[in-house]
C-alpha positions in Angstrom: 232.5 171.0 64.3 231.0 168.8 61.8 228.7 166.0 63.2 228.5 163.3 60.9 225.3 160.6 60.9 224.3 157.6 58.7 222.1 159.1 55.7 218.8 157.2 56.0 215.4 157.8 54.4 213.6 157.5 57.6 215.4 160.3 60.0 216.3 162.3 56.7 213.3 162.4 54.4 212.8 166.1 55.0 216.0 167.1 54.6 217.5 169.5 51.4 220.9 170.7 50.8 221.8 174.2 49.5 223.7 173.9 46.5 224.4 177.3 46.8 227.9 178.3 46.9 229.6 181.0 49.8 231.7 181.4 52.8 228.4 181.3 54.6 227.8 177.8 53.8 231.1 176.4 53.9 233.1 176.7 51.0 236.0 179.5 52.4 238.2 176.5 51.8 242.1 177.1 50.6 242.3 173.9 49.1 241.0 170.4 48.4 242.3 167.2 47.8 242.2 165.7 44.1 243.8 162.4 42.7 245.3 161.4 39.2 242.6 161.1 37.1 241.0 164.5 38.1 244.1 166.1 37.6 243.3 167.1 34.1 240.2 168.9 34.7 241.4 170.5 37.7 244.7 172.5 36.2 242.4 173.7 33.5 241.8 176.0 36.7 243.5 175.9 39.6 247.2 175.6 40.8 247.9 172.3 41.7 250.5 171.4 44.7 250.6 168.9 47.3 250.0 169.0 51.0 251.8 167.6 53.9 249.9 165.8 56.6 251.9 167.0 59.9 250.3 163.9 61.8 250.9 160.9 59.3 253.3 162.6 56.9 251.6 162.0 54.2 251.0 164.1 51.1 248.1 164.5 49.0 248.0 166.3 45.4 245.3 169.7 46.8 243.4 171.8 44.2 244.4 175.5 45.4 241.6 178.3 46.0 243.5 181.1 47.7 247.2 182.1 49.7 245.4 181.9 53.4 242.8 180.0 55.5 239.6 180.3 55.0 239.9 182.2 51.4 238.5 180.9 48.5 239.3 183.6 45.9 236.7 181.8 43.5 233.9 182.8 45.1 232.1 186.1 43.6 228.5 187.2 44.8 227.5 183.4 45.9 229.0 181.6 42.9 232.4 179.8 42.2 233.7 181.4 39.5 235.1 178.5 37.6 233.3 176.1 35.4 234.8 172.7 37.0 234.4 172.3 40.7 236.8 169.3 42.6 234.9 166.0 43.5 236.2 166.5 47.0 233.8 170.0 46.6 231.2 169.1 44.9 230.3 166.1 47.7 229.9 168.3 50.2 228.4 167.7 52.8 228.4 164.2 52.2 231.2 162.0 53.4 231.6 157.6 52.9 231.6 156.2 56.0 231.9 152.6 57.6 229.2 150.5 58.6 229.6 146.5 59.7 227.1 144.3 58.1 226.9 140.6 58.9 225.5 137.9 56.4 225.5 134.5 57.0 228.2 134.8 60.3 230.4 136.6 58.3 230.4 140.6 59.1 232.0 142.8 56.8 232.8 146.8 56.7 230.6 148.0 54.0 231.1 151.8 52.4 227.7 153.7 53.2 227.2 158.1 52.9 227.1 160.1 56.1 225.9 163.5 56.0 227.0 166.6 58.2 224.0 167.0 60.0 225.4 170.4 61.0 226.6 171.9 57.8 225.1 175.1 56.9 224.3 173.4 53.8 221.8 171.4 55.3 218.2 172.6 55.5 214.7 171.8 56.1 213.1 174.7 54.1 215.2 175.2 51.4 217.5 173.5 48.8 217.2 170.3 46.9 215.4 167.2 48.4 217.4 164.1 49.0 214.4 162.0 49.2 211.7 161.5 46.6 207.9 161.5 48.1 207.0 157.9 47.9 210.2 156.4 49.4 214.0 156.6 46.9 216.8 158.7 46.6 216.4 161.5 44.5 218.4 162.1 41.7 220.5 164.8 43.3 221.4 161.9 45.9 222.2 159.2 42.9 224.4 162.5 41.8 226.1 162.3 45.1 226.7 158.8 45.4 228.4 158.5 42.2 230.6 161.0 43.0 231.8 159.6 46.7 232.5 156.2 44.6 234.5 158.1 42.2 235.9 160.0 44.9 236.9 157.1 47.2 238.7 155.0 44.6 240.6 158.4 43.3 241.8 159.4 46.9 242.8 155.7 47.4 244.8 155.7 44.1 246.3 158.7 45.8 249.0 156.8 47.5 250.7 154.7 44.9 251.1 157.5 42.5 252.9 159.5 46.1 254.9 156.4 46.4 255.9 156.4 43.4 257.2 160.4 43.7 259.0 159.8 46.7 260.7 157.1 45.6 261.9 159.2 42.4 262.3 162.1 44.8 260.5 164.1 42.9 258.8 166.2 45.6 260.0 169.4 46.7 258.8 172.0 49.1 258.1 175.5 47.8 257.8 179.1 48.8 255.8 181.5 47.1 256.4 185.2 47.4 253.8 187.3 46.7 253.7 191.6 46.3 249.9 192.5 45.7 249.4 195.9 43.7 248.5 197.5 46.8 252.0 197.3 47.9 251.3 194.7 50.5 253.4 191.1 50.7 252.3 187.7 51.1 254.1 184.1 51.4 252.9 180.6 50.7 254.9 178.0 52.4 254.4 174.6 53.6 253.2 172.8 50.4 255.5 170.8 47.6 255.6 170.7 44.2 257.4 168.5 42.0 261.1 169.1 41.4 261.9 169.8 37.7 265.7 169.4 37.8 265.2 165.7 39.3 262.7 165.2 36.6 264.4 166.6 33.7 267.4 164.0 34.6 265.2 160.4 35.6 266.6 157.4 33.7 265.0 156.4 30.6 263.4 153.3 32.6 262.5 155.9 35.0 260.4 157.7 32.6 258.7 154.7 31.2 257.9 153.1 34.6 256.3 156.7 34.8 254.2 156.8 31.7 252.9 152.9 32.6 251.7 154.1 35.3 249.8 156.9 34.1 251.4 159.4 36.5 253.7 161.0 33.8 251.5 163.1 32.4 250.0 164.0 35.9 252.9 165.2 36.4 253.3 167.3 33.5 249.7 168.4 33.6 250.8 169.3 37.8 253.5 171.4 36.7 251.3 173.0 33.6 248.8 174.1 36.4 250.9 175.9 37.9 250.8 179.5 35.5 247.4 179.5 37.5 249.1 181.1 40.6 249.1 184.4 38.2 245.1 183.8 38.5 245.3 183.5 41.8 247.6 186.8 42.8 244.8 188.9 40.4 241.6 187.4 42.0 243.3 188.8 45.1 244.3 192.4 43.7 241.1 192.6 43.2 239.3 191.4 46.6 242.3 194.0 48.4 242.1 198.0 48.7 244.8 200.4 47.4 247.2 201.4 50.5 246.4 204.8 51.2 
């Protein structure tokens, strides 16, 4: 269970973090949340769909790494095979948190990094220092923060490009079936993709209010992504053994 702490150059100056990449260190992850204006560098790669919170309902567009839990099908002998790794990936395991700061009376929530003090990522011998010597964040750590900022505003830009989907209804869910050359089946289920037939007949205003927006060619790009599930079903031929 992750156990996340205030990142502070006092408690932490001894710290690294591995920037190594593998299921032992965390990322045998399925999937990971991107926004809009990642969405280009991320179907260059990876099938894009969007998930379905089952507590708040809400959906968010998710980068996908595999057909099942805990299988990222980009990772080969400790490296992720693919040249552009999602934000929400790359922070790891660094989150923003909320901290209450009072000046002159007036206290206000200010965004601050937390770490996961118990991600195997984390490290005391090995890894890349957070801290420089003499006091200051490293570089690596600058690296970091700019990417939470980018991250935070993305993910929060999340929701009125989903607004604006549902109100076009252009979400659908989808089902993948899936026959591996060893003979063996597989389903996907439970994500949504957009609906092409509801797309291919939006009003002319629809399109534009679309295109203002920026999300029309998200959208395109979303649907583009998608010839990447072929990627996906070989990158699994190739982790599976023939049926005997």
């Amino acid at each position: 269970m992750a156990n996340h702490v205030l990142l502070n150059s006092v408690e932490h100056s001894d710290l690294r973090v591995i920037t190594q990449r593998g299921d032992k260190y965390g990322d045998d992850l399925w999937f990971s949340p991107t926004f809009v204006d990642e969405i280009r560098s991320v179907q260059a790669h990876y099938p894009i769909v969007f998930h379905k919170d089952q507590t708040t309902a809400q959906f968010t567009p998710v980068a996908l790494f595999g057909f099942e839990q805990q299988e990222n099908l980009f990772l080969q002998a400790n490296e992720w095979n693919a040249s552009y790794i999602p934000l929400s990936v790359q922070r790891m395991p660094f989150f923003i948190g909320r901290q209450a700061v009072t000046t002159d009376g007036v206290t206000e929530q200010q965004r601050v990094i937390t770490l996961d003090i118990d991600s195997p990522k984390v490290s005391k011998t090995q890894g890349i220092e957070l801290f420089l010597e003499y006091g200051g964040n490293s570089q690596y750590l600058e690296n970091i923060a700019a990417i939470l900022e980018t991250l935070h505003h993305g993910l929060q830009a999340n929701d009125a490009f989903i607004n604006t989907l549902v109100a076009l209804n252009l979400l659908e869910s989808m089902t993948l079936d899936i026959t591996l050359n060893n003979g063996s089946k597989h389903q996907l289920i439970g994500f949504y993709t957009i609906n092409e037939d509801v797309l291919n007949n939006l009003t002319p205003d629809n399109i534009v209010q679309l295109h203002n927006a920026g999300y029309l060619q998200a959208v395109y790009l979303i649907l583009a992504s998608q010839v990447h599930f072929n990627d996906l079903v070989e990158l699994k031929n190739k982790r599976v053994a023939p049926e005997e």
